[in-house]
N, C-alpha and C positions, 0 to 999 in steps of 0.2 A: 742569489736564491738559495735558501736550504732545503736540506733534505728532510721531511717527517720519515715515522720509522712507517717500513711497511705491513708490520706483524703489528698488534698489539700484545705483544710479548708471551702469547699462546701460540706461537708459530702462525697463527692463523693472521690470513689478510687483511688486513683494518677496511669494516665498512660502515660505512656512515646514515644514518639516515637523516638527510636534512630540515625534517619537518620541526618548527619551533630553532631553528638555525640561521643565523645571518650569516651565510655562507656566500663566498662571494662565486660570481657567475659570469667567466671568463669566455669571452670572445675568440673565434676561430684564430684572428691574430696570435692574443697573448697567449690560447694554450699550445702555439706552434712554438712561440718563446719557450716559455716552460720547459715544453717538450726536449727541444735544440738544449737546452742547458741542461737538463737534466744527461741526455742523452752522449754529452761531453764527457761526465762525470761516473760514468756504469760502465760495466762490459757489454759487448753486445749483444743485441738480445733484451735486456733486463726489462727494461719499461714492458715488452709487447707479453714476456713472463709474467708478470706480475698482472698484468690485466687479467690474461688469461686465466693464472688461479684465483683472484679478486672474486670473478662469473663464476668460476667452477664452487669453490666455496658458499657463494648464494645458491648456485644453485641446488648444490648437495645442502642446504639448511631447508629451501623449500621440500625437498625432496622427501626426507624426514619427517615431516608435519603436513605430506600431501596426503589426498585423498588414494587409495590403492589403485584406481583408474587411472589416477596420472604415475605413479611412484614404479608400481610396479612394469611400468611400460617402457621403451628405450625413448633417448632423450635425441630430436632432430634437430641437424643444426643446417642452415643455409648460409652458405659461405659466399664471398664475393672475391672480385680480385684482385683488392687491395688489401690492406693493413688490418682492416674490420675484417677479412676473412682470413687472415690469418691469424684475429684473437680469435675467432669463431674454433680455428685447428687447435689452439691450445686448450680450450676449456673442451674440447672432447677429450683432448688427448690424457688429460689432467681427469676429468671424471670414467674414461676407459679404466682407466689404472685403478683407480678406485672403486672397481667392478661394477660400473654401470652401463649398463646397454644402450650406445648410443650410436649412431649415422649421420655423416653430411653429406650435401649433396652440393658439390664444387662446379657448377654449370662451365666455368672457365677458368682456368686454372692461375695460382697467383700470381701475382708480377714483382712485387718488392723484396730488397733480399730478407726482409725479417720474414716478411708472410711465407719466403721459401722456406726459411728455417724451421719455420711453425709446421707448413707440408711433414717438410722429412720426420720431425718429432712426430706426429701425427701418425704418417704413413710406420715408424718405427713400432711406434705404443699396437701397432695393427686394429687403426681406426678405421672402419670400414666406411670410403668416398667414392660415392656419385655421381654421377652427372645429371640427372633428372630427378625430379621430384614425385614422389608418389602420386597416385591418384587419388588416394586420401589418406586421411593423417589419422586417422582412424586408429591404427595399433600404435601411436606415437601419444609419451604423454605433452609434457614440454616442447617446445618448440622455440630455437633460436635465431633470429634473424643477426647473421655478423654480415651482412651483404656492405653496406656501408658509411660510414662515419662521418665526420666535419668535414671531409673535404670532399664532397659531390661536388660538384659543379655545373649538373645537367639533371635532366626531372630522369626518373626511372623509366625506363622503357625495354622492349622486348622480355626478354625468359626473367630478368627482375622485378620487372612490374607484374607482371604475371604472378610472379613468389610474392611479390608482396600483397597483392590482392588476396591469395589466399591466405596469407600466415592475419591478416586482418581478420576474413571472415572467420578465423578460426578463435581468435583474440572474442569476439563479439558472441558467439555461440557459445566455447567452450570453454574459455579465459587460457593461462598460463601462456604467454607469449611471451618471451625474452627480447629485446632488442636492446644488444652491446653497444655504450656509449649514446647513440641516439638511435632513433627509428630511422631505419634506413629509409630517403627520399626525406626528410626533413632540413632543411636549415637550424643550424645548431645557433644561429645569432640572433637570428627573429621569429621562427616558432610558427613557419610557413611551409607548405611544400613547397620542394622544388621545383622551378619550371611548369609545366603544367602535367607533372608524369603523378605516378600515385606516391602514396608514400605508407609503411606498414604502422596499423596502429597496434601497438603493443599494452599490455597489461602490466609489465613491468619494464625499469631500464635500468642497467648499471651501468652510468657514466666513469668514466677515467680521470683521473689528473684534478677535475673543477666541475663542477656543476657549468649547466647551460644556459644564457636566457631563454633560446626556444625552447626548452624544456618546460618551464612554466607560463610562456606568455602566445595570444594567438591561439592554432590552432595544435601546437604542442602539448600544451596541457592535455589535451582531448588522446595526443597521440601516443606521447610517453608514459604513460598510469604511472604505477606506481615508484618514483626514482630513488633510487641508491644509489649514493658517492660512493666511489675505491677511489682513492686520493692516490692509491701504488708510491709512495713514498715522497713524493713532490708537494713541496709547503709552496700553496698559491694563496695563502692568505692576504699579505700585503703587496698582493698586484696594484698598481697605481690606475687609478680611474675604471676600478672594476663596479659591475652593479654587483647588490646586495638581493639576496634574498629577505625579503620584510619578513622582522621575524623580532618579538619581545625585547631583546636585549638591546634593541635599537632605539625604542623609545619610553620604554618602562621606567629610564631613571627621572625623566621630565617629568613623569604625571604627579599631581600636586601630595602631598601628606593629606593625611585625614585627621587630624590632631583631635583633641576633646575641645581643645581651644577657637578653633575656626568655627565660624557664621559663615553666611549665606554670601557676605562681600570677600569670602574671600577663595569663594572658588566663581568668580565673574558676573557679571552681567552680559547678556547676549543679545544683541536685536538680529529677528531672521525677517527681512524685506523682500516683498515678494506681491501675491496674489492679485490679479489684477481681475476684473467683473470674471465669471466664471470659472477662475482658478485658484480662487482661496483655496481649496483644500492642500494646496502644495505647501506654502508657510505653514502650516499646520503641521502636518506631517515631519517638518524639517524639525520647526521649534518641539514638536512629544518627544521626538531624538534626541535632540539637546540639552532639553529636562533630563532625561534617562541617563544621561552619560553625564550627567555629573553637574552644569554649570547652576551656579547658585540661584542665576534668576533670568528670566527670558519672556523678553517682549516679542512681540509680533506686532509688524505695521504693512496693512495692507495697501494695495493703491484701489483697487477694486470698489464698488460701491454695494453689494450682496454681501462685504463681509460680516461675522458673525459676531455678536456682543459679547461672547466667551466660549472657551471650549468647556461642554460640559464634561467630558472626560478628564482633563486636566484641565480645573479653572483656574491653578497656579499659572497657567500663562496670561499675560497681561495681554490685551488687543487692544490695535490704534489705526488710524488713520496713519497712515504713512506720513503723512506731510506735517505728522504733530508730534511725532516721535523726535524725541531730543538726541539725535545720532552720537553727538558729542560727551554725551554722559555715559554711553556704552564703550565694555572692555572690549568687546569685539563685533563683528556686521558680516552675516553672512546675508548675502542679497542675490536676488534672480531667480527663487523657483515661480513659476507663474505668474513671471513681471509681465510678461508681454515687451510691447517693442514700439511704445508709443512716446511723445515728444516729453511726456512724465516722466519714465520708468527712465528715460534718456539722461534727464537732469537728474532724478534720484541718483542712479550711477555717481556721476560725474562730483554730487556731491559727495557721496561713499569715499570715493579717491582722495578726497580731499582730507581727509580721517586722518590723525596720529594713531588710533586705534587700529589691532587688525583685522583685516579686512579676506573674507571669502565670496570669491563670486563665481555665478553656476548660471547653467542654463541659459535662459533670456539674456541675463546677463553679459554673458561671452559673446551670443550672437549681435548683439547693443555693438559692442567693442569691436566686432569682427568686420562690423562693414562703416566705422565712426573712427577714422585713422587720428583725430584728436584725442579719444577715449583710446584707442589702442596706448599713443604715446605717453597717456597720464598713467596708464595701470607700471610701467615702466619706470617713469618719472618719480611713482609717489612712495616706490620701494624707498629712495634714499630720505624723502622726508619723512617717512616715519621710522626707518631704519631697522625695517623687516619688510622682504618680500609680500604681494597679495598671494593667495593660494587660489588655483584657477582648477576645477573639477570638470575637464571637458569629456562625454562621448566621444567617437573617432569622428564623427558627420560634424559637431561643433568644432573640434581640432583641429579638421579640415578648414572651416572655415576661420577660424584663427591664422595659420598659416597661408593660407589662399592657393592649397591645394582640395587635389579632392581625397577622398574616404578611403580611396583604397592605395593613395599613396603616404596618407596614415597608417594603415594597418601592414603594410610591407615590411613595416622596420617600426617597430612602437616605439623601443627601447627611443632611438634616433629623434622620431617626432617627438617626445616627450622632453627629452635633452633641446629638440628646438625652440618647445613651446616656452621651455627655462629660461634658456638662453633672449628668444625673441622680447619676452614680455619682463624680465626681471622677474618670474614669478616661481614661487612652487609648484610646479603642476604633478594633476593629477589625472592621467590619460587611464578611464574607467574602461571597461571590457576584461573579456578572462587577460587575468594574468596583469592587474593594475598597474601599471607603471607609475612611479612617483619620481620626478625628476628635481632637485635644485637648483638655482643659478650658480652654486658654488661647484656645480658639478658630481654630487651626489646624486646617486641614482639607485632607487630598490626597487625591485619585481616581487609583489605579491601573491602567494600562493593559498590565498585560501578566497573564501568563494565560490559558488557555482549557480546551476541556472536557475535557481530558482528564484537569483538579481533579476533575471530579464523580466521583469515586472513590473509596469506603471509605479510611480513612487519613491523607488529604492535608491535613486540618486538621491531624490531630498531628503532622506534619513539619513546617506550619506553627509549632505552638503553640512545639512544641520548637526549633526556627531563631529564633525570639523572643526564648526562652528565652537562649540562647546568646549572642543577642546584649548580653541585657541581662546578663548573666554576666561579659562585657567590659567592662560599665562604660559604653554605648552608655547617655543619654536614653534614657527609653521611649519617646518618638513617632516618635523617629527609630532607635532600635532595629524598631518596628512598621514602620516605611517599610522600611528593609532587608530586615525580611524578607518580606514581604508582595510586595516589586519582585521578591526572588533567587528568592520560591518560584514567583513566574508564570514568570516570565525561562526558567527552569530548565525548567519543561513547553512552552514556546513554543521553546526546542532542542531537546527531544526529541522533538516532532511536528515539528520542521524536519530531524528525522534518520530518518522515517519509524515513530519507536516511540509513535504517538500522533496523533491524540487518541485512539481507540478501542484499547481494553485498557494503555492507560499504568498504573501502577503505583503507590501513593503511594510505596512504596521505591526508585523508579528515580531518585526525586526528589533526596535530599540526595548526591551523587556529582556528579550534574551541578553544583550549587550549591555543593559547594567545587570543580570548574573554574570555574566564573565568576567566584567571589570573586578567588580567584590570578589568573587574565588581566584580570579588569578593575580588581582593586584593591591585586594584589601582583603586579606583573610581578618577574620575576627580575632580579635586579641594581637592583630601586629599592627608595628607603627609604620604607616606607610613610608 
């Protein structure tokens, strides 16, 4: 392992923001490794220093650019009695010195010898510590929670559960809430509370060492706002079998050129199968995405008998009768938004697998395969004959039923279930909810951070499924087809609630319009060769 520097050569502590970064997101494990080796190589002390002024630094930058309600007021810090409370000692002790008014309140006093060390520093600098917590925060601007870090082991309870319900209410009303490394009572590996105790929801986090997966995936997203890396001088880049955060430079070298020279054949043909009596409007939906994002030409074959003889909005899609659609002549198949679950939609499947072409399956689909241990073993099977993985787009309730658990032993460990659903099925999966996990059979694995709720809306999978679809139509890997779209389709709802049309009544159709603007300004500017 090396060392990066800790400074970016302005003395000051190198901070990261990982947004638009394939930053990898190290496990409780690997950053205990890190930790240990790094920890070999320094004097004592250093790593728990360096975190310390990492916080203090951000936070004397927010402080600067704060409103005078919060700036001008002293900065609280709640201490715990491990390791997290005694970075909590150093970033007071580090902004005291820099004549900032600031208080912790130490409910129990620390137990590690670094966090002692932190104490004495603290108690030296004459950092004024507590034992109780105000009855309001009232004359406090900022507010830090360092109670504590990766290694909980139990849900928060008594005088910290207590602190953390309020450093929460305080986060929700007033913002500026700090929580060093992660939100205290959170699981740093899957993005859960702990046990059943609280856990504080923070407005911002500065993590240590490596970014988190709980940090972005579950109900972490919601708890950690806004996150900053302090990497404190430790290169975790090339940890072995870390996840990635999804992030451009992951898949932006795939996506096809734009030449003057290229037609229609040669960014794909696509068929999106699906709609069965009542549910046409889903292949619909799927295929205006797939249009949008790029693919040269896109059929739609219904099973349904109400389907429609063209979409008057985009009559460039072609409509069929499922069972007249030439599967074989398509560069790629995504199938199952409103297949339904009947002895057709069954065979349709089973045909699909049977494809050299790539193949996306969603919805109906999954659940077809979920409880059809023949269709399970083909999605499997048909990886090596065509010599790429299927890309499988499940909910946690569908995932569930893939693996033949239930819902909430999906959602306990995403990362995990996603990595099984790779492994189980030979497939790329894409485990949807905040925080997407995209897993490979090769053992790639990236977490998604863009997105938000204004997905929770009828539709937005098959815009999804269909954006996949399209991609892999292009010729796009599937894992990294999956990464594109899975990044464009959040990307795309994260500007349209940045333009006031969301989160609340967003659209899934408002969806693929925005995501061919973003494709052309971030990946076809005018006048360059893709």
């Amino acid at each position: 392992m090396t060392h990066a520097p800790h400074s970016c050569g302005t003395g000051q502590p190198v901070l990261v923001n990982p947004h638009d970064r394939a930053v990898p997101l190290l496990s409780v494990e690997a950053l205990r490794e890190a930790e240990v080796a790094a920890q070999a190589a320094l004097p004592a002390h250093t790593l728990m220093a360096r975190a310390g002024a990492a916080a203090a630094h951000f936070l004397s930058e927010q402080l600067a650019h704060a409103p005078s309600w919060a700036s001008d007021k002293p900065v609280w810090f709640a201490a715990g009695p491990g390791n997290n409370g005694g970075d909590a000692l150093v970033v007071a002790a580090e902004l005291h010195r820099a004549g900032v008014a600031v208080e912790v309140c130490m409910p129990v006093e620390v137990k590690p010898d670094d966090a002692h060390w932190a104490l004495a520093e603290a108690r030296a600098a004459g950092v004024p510590i507590v034992s109780s917590a105000p009855a309001s925060f009232d004359a406090y601007g900022w507010l830090v929670d360092g109670m504590f870090g990766i290694g909980l082991a139990r849900g928060l309870e008594g005088v910290f559960a207590e602190l953390a319900a309020k450093l929460s209410a305080r986060a929700r009303s007033h913002g500026h809430v700090l929580s060093l490394d992660v939100p205290s009572g959170l699981d740093s590996d899957t993005g859960n509370v702990v046990g059943s105790g609280a856990a504080v929801r923070a407005t911002h986090t500065v993590t240590f060492i490596a970014a988190k997966p709980g940090l972005y995936t579950g109900v972490g997203r919601d708890y950690a706002g806004a996150v900053t890396l302090a990497p404190i001088g430790i290169d975790t880049e090339d940890t072995p079998g870390a996840a990635r955060l999804n992030a451009p430079s992951l898949f932006a070298a795939a996506l096809p050129a734009r030449d003057f020279a290229t037609h229609k054949g040669t960014f794909g043909t696509l068929a999106v199968v699906g709609g069965d009596t009542g549910m046409c409007g889903a292949p619909i939906l799927a295929a205006r995405a797939a249009l949008l994002t790029g693919a040269g030409k896109v059929h739609v074959g219904f099973l349904g008998s109400d389907a429609p003889p063209y979409d008057a909005p985009h009559p460039e899609l072609m409509l069929h009768a499922a069972a007249r659609l030439a599967l074989d002549a398509m560069d790629a198949v995504a199938a199952g938004c409103g297949m339904g679950g009947s002895a057709s939609a069954r065979q349709l499947v089973d045909a699909i697998l049977r494809l050299r072409s790539p193949v996306l399956l969603d919805a109906d689909a999954l659940n077809l395969i979920a409880r059809d241990e023949a269709l399970a073993a083909h999605v499997a099977q048909s990886a090596d004959a065509r010599g790429a993985p299927c890309v499988l787009t499940p909910h946690p309730l569908e995932a569930a039923r893939l693996l033949g658990c239930d819902t909430a032993a999906v959602q306990r460990d995403r990362v995990a279930a996603a990595r099984s659903l790779a492994t189980r099925y030979a497939a790329v999966a894409v485990l949807k909810g905040s925080g997407t996990v995209i897993a490979a059979p090769d053992g790639r694995v990236a977490v998604n951070p863009t997105g938000n709720a204004g997905l929770a809306t009828g539709g937005t999978g098959d815009v999804l499924g269909g954006m996949i679809g399209a991609l892999l139509a292009q010729r796009l890997p599937p894992y990294e087809a999956a990464l594109a779209g899975v990044y464009l389709h959040g990307l795309a709802a994260d500007t349209l609630c940045a333009q006031g049309e969301g989160p609340a009544g967003l659209t899934a159709g408002e969806l693929a319009p925005v995501v061919r603007k973003l494709m052309n300004r971030l990946f076809y500017p005018p006048g360059c060769a893709a």
